[in-house]
N, C-alpha and C positions, 0 to 999 in steps of 0.2 A: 552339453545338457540342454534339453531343451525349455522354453521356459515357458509354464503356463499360466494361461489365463483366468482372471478372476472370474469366478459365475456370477451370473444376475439373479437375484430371488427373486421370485414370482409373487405376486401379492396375494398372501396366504398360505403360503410354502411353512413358514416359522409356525405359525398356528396349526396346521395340519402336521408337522412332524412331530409337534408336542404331545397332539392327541395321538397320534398313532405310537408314541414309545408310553402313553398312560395306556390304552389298550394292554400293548403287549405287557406290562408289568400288571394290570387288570387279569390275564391270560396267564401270566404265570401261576399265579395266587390261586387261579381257580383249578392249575392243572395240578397245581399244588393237593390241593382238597382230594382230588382221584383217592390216591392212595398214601400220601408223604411222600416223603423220602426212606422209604421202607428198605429196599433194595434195589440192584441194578435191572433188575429183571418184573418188575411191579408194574398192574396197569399204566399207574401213572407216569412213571418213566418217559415212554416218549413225548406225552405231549407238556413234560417238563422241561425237553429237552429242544421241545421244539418253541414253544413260548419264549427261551432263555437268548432264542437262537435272536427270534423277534423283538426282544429288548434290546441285544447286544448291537444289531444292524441298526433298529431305530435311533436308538443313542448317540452312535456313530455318522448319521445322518443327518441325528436333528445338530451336534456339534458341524459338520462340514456346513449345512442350513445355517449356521449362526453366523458364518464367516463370510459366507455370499455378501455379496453387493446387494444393498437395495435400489437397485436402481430406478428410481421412481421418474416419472414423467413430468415435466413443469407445468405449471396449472391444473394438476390432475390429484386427488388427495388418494389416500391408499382404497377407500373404497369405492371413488371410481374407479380406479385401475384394475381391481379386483374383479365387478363387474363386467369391466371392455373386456378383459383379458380370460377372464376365469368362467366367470358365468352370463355371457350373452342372454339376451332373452328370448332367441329361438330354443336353449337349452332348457332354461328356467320352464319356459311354454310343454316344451316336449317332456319333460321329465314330471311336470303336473298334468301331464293328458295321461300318462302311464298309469301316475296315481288313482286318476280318477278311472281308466278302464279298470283298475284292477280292483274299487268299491263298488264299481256297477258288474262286473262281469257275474257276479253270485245273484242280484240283485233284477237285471236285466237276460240275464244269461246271454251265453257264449255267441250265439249270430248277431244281435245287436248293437251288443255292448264294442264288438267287434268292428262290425260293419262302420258304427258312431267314431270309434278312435280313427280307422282307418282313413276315413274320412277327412277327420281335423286333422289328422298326422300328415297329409298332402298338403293340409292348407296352412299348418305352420311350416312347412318347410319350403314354402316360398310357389305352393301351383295355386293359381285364382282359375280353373275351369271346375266351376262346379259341378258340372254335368257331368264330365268326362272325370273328377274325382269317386263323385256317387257311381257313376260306371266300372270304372274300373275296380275301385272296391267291393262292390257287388261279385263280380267275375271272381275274383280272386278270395273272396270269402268261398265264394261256391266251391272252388278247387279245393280249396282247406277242409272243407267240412264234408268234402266228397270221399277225399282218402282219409281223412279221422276219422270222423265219422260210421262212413258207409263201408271203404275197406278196413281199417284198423280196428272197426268196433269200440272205439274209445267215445267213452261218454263224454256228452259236455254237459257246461252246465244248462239249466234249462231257463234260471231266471226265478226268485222270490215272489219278484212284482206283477207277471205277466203270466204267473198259475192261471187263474181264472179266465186268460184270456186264449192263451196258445199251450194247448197240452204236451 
């Protein structure tokens, strides 16, 4: 038989399986509401059964998660480790450039707001040619907005702030 090895927890593994098995019994509850427990055959049904399915795995998760190794690094306290390992700051960076295209895109509408993230999205992700980012993005917004636009006939947005300026 062979013998296996202890897993390492990840720093914030414990925390994220805790919330993910509150969800799913959060999920029960509400698929609960559907219709009860009325009969086998009732809206609610499946997505009782499926909530249940999602308690039972996270349960069983967040238990295997309890047993892990922490294995922490020397000099390193859990939230730096978390940081090194979990959320670098090209992540953090990237994941607030997304946020922020997706409050301008209504706001400055869709070529823009586009054009703006594309841009920074080169430049967190490690390109320093500015030119050649502003270029490229350019080209490639064009192609986007050629077949959305032009062939698909899909609307974008136009922009809140820039009515008065670009119809």
């Amino acid at each position: 038989m062979p013998m296996l090895e202890k897993k390492n927890r990840l720093p914030g593994e414990l925390t994220f399986n805790a919330l993910l098995l509150l969800v799913s019994v959060f999920l029960l509850f509400q698929a609960y509401g559907i219709s009860g427990f009325e009969s086998i055959t009732s809206a609610g049904m499946f997505p009782m059964l499926s909530a249940l399915v999602m308690v039972i795995t996270a349960a069983l998760t967040l238990r295997q998660t309890r047993k892990a190794v922490n294995d922490r690094c020397v000099g390193e306290t859990l939230r730096q480790q978390f940081v090194r390992q979990i959320s670098p700051a090209v992540f953090v960076s990237f994941t607030l450039a997304v946020f922020v295209f997706m409050f301008l895109l209504s706001r400055l509408g869709f070529v823009l707001s586009a054009y703006l993230f594309l841009v920074l999205a080169m430049r967190l992700l490690g390109s320093t040619r500015w030119l050649f980012n502003a270029l490229l993005s350019a080209m490639a917004l064009s192609v986007v907005y050629l077949i959305f636009h032009t062939i698909f006939s899909v609307v974008l947005p136009k922009g809140t702030w820039l009515v008065r300026v670009w119809p």
